[in-house]
C-alpha positions in Angstrom: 1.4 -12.0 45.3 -0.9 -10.1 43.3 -3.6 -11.5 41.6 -4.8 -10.4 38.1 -8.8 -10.6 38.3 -11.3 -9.6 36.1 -13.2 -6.3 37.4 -16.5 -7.8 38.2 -15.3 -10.7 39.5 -16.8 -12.0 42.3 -14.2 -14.8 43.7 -10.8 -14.7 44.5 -8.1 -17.5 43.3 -8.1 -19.2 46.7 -12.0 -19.6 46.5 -11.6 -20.9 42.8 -9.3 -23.6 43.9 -11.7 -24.5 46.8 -14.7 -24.9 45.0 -12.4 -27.4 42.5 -11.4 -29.6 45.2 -15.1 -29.4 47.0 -17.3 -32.1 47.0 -20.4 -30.1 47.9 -23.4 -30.1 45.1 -23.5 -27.2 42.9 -26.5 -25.8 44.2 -25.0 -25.7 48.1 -21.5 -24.0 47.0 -23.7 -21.6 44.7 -25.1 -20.8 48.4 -22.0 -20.6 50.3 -20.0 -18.0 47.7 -22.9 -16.6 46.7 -22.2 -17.0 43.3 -24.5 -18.8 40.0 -24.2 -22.0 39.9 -22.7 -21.7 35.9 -19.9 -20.3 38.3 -19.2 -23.0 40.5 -19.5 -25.2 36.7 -16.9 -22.8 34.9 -14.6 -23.2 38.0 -15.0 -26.9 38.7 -14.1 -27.7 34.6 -11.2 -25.5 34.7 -7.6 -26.5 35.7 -6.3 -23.3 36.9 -8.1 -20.4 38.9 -6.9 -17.6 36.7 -9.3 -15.5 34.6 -8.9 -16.5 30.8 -8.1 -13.4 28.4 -11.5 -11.9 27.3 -9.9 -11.5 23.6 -11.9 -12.6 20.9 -10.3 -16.2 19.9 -10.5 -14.9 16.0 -10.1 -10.9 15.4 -13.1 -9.4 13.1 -11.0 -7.3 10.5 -12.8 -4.9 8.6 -10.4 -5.2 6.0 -10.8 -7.8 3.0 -8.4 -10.0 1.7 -7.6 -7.9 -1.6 -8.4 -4.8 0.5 -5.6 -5.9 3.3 -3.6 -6.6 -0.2 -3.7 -3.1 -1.9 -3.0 -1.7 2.0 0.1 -3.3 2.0 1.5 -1.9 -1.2 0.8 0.7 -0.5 2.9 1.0 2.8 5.7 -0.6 0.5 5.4 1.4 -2.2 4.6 5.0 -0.7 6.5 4.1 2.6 3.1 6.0 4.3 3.0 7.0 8.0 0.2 5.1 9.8 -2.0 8.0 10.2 -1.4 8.8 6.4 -1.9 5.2 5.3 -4.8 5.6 7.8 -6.6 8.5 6.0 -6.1 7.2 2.4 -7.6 3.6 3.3 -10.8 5.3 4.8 -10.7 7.8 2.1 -10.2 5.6 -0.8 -10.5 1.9 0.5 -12.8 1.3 3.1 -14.1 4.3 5.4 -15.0 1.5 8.6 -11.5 0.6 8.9 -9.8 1.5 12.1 -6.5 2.5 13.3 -6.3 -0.6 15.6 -7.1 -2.7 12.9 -5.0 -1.0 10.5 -2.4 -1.9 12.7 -3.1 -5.2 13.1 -3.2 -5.9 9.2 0.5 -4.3 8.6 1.7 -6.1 11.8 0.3 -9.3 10.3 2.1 -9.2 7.0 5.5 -7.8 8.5 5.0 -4.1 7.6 4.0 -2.3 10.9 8.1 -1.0 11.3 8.2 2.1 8.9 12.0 2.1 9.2 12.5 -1.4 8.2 10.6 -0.6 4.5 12.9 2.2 4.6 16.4 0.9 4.7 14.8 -2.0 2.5 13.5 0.2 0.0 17.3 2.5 -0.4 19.0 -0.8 0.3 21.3 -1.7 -2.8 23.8 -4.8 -3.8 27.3 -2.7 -2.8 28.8 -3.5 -6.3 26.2 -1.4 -8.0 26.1 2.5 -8.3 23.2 3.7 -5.7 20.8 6.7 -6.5 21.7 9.6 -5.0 18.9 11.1 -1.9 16.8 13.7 -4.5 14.5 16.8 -3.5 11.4 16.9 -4.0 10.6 17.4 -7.4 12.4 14.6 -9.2 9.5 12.2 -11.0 9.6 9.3 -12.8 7.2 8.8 -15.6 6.6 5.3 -17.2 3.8 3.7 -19.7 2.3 0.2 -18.5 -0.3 -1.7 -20.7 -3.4 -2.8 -19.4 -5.3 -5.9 -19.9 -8.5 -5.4 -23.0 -11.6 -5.6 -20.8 -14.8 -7.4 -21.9 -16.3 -4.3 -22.9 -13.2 -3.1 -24.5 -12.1 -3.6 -28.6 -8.3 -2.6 -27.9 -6.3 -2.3 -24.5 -5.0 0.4 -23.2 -2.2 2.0 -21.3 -1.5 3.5 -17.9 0.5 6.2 -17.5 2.3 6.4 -14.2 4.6 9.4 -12.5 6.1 9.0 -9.1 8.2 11.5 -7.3 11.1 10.0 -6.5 11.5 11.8 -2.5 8.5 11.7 -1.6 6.7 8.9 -3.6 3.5 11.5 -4.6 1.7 9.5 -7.3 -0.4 10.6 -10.3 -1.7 8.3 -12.9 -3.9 8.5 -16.1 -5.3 6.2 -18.2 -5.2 6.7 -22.5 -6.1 4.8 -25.4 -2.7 5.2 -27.4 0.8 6.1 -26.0 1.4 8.5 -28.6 2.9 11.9 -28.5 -0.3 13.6 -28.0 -1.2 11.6 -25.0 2.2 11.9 -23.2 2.1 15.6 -23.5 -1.7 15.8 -22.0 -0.4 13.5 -19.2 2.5 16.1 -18.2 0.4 18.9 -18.7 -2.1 17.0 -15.8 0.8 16.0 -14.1 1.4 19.2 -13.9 -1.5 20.5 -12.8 -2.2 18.1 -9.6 1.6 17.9 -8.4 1.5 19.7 -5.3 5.5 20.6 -5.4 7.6 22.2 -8.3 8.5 19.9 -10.8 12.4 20.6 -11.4 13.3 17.0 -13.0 11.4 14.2 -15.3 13.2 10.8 -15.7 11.8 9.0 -18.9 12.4 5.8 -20.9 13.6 6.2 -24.5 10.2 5.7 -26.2 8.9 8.0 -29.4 6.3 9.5 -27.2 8.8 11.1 -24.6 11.9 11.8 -27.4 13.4 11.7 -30.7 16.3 10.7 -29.1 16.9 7.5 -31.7 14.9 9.1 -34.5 16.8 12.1 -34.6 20.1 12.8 -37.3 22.4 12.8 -34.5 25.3 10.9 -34.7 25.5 10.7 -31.1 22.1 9.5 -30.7 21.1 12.5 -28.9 18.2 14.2 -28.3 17.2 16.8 -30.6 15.3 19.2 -28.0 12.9 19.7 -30.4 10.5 16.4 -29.6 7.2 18.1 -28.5 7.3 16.4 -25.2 11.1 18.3 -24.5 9.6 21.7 -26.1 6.3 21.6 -23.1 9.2 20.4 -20.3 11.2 23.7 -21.8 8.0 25.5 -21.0 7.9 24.6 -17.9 10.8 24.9 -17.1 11.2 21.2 -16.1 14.8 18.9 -17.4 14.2 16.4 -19.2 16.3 13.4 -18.3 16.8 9.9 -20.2 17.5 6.7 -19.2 20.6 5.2 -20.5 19.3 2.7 -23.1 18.6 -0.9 -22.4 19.1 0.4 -18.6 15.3 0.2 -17.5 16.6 -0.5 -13.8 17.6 3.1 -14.2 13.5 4.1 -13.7 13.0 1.2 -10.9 10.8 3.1 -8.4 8.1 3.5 -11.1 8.7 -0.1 -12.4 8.2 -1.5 -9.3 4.8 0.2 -9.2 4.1 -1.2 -12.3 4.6 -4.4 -10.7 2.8 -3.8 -8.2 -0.5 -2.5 -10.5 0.2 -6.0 -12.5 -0.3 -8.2 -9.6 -3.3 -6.9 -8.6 -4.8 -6.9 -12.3 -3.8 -10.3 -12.7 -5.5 -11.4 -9.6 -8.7 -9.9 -9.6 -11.3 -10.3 -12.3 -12.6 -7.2 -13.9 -16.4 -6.7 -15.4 -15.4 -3.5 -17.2 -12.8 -0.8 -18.0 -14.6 1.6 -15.8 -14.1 -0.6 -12.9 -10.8 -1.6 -14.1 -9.8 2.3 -13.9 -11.5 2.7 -10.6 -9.8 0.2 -8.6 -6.6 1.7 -10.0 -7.6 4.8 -9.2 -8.4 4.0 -5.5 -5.0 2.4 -5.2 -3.3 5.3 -5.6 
């Protein structure tokens, strides 16, 4: 049979189990195996003769709590690769972490399979209509308030876009959600996308149409919204959710969700910190 011993050990499993049973002082066995005598202790006090696991009994994570937190999300939400998730934690998060320890933490909260997210995150009830699988080049844009911070008179709002293949995020923060600011944020969007933009999913709010505002009968769109006439530039399609359907945009509004919980559970001193954190977690 063979026996598992550490590499610099310096008695065998039979010799273990004799100098248990022994009645020999210490000091004369530490003589006769030519060993310490905090050898002959560690082997006397012990009940079996095999080498205990030299594994740390608690693991040192580099990773904090809200750290391991926004980590997670972000494997749910972006559906990374390790070695991308890897990059964007150093990069963003905390440049010490390491990719054994990365592994740990996604292992720990039930997140280390990359398939699993996936078939969760396209998995829908069978009596509802399914999104179809989208190119590249299909974003979702949404509005979320933020919290007033103490150094704040008036809250503001985060605008968030999210390609729906392969979940690329931008986001930018304004003062108002006016039509002014949405059409700066597509024109950034714009900018920093690294793939052609072919499609834009929005809610039915003033700043993205006149789609209720309009003299249409048929509550359409008039094309002529500023926000549809820079799209029209750039040769993007404007699409709209049906209304009262705001399942219809549910990758971004599960981001949102995801931005809420971790502004409602971490205490901010200002809005610039506010905006950094959410800036790192994307």
């Amino acid at each position: 049979m063979t026996q598992a011993l550490h590499s610099q050990a310096r008695t065998t499993h039979l010799i273990r189990k004799e100098i248990r049973n022994s009645t020999l002082p210490q000091a004369e066995l530490a003589r006769l195996y030519n060993v310490t005598r905090q050898t002959i202790r560690k082997w006397q006090d012990r009940e079996s003769p095999v080498d205990g696991s030299h594994c740390p009994k608690t693991m040192k994570t580099t990773l904090t709590p809200d750290q391991e937190l926004i980590v997670v999300e972000l494997r749910k939400t972006l559906l990374l690769p390790t070695d991308d998730l890897l990059a964007v934690t150093r990069e963003f998060i905390n440049p010490a972490v390491s990719r054994a320890g990365l592994g740990r933490c996604l292992r720990r909260h039930g997140v280390s399979d990359l398939r699993d997210l996936v078939v969760e995150d396209n998995a829908t009830p069978a009596a509802k209509k399914t999104f179809k699988d989208y190119e590249p080049g299909f974003l979702h844009i949404d509005i979320k308030y933020l919290p007033q911070m103490p150094d704040e008179t008036a809250r503001r709002y985060l605008f968030v876009a999210i390609d729906r293949a392969t979940r690329w995020v931008f986001i930018e923060i304004y003062a108002d959600q006016t039509e002014s600011s949405s059409v700066d944020f597509l024109a950034k969007v714009k900018a920093a996308c690294p793939i052609k933009i072919s499609k834009l999913l929005t809610d039915n709010g003033s700043q993205f149409t006149d789609r209720f505002t309009s003299k249409s009968k048929k509550k359409e769109p008039s094309g002529h919204h500023v926000f549809d006439r820079l799209c029209k530039q750039f040769e993007i399609e404007h699409r709209l959710i049906p209304p009262r359907h705001p399942q219809t945009n549910g990758m971004v509004e599960r981001f949102n969700g995801r931005i809420s919980d971790i502004v409602n559970q971490t205490r901010f001193g200002s809005a610039a910190e506010l905006e950094s954190t959410l800036r790192n977690y994307v």
